[in-house]
Each structure stands twice: as C-alpha cells, then as structure tokens.
C-alpha positions in Angstrom: 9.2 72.4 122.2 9.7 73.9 125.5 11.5 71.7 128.4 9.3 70.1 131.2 10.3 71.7 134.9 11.3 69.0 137.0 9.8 68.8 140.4 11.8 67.9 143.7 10.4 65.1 145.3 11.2 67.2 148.9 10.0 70.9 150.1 11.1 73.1 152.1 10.6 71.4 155.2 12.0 68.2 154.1 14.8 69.9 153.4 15.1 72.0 156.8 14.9 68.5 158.6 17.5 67.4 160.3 20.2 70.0 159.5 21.1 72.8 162.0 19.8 76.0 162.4 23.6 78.0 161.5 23.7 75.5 158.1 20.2 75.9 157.5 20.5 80.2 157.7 23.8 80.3 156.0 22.0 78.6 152.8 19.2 80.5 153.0 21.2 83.7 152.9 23.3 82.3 149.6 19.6 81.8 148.4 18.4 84.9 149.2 21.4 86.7 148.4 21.4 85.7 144.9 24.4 83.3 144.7 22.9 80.5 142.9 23.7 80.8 139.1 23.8 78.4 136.2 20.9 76.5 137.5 20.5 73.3 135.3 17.9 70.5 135.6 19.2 66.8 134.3 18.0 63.4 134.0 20.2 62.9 137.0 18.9 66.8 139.2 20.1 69.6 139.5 23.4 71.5 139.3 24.6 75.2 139.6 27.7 77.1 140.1 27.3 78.3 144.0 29.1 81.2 144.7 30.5 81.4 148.4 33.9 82.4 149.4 34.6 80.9 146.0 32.8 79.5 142.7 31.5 75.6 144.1 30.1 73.2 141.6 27.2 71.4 143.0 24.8 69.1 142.3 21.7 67.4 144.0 19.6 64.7 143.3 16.0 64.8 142.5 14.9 62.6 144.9 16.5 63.4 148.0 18.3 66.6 148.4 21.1 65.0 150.8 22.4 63.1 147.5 24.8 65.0 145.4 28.0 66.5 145.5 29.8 69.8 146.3 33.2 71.0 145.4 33.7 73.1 148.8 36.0 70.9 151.4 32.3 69.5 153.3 30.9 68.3 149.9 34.2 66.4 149.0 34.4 64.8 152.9 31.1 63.6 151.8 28.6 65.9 154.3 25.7 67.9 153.2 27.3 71.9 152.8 25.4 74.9 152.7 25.8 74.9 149.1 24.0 72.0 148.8 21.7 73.1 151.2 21.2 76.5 149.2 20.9 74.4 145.9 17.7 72.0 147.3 15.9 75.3 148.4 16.6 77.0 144.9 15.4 73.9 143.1 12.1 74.1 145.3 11.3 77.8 145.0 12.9 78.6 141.7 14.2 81.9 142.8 10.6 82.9 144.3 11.2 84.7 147.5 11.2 82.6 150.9 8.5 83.5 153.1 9.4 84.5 156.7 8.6 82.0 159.1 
C-alpha cells in the first residue's frame, strides 16, 4: 500500500501574499537551489531538513503555510523565515521546477 500525497490547502500565490519580495526570492533560491531534503508529510504537514548557512529543522502546517516552526533565530522569535517560506513552496511543487513569472 502506497501512501496518499497530501495536498496543501495554499498555492503558490497564497503563499507569495503578504511576504516581501527579498524573503520571498531568498526561498525561492533555497528551492531552486536544491536545499530542501528529508521532506516528510504528517498528520500534522510537512517537515524537512533546510539547508541554509546551517542545517534548520522546519515544519509547516497543512493548512496554512504561516503555521509551523523553524529552527533558524526568525523561526524561534516566532516570524515566518525563508526556510519556511522555501518549505510551503516545496510542499506545493514537489520539486517540479518554478515557472518564471
């Protein structure tokens, strides 16, 4: 029996919303860089092992990618990180390359 793919309940856009343009590019180049590893889906979302000037642990919800947790110094004030950030899009596009625009 093979596991059932969960599917965000945000997109890309959803996820763009409200952050700034510098977080927004700096997770897209962790993304497209190839520094999400360990990807796991839970009951609970996802987590993966983010790696950025060091190894983070993060983890977002399902539901709403601004929920979860990081291990860098923004996650543990509390504020959404480009980890996070970089987590939400991989959980969206599974590793599938971003288009441009």
């Amino acid at each position: 029996m093979t596991a059932k793919t969960m599917n965000p309940a945000y997109d890309l856009e959803k996820i763009k919303f409200g952050l700034d343009e510098k977080k927004w590019r700096r997770a897209v180049e962790l993304y497209e860089d190839g520094k999400i590893t360990e990807f796991e889906e839970s009951y609970l979302g996802y987590t993966a092992l983010v790696l950025g000037a060091k190894p983070y642990d993060v983890a977002i919800s399902e539901s709403a990618c601004e929920q979860g947790d990081c291990s860098c110094f923004m996650g543990r004030s509390g504020s959404v990180c480009k980890h996070m950030v970089a987590l939400a899009i991989y959980a969206v596009m599974r590793g599938n390359p971003l288009d441009k625009k």
